[in-house]
Phi, psi and omega in degrees: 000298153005297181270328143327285192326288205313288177343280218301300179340295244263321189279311170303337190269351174264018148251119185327294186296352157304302203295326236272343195255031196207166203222345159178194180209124184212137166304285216239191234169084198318149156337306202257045181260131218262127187295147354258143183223172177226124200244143174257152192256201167316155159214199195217149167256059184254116202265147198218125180291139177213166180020038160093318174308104158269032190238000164274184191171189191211144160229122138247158195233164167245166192239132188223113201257131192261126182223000000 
């Protein structure tokens, strides 16, 4: 899961006009954290074999945008 996070994290902050309407991306999100911002939520994991390969799957998560 990790490396999903990172990915998505990463990808939202190398877009500029995302970044310009937003004030950070937080795992947990300080108290005093300033709106708007985007927190990441729960996720879920489910691993799926397909052709003798086991390391695909599907991961979702939610992006929870505070504005």
């Amino acid at each position: 899961m990790l490396d999903a996070q990172i990915a998505v994290v990463g990808k939202l902050k190398s877009d500029a006009s995302f970044m310009g309407m937003i004030r950070g991306i937080w795992d947990e999100p300080p108290v005093d954290a300033p709106y708007p911002f985007v927190s990441l939520g729960p996720h879920t994991e489910s691993a799926r074999a397909t052709f003798g390969n086991h390391a695909n799957g599907t991961i979702f998560f939610y992006l929870h945008v505070w504005w």
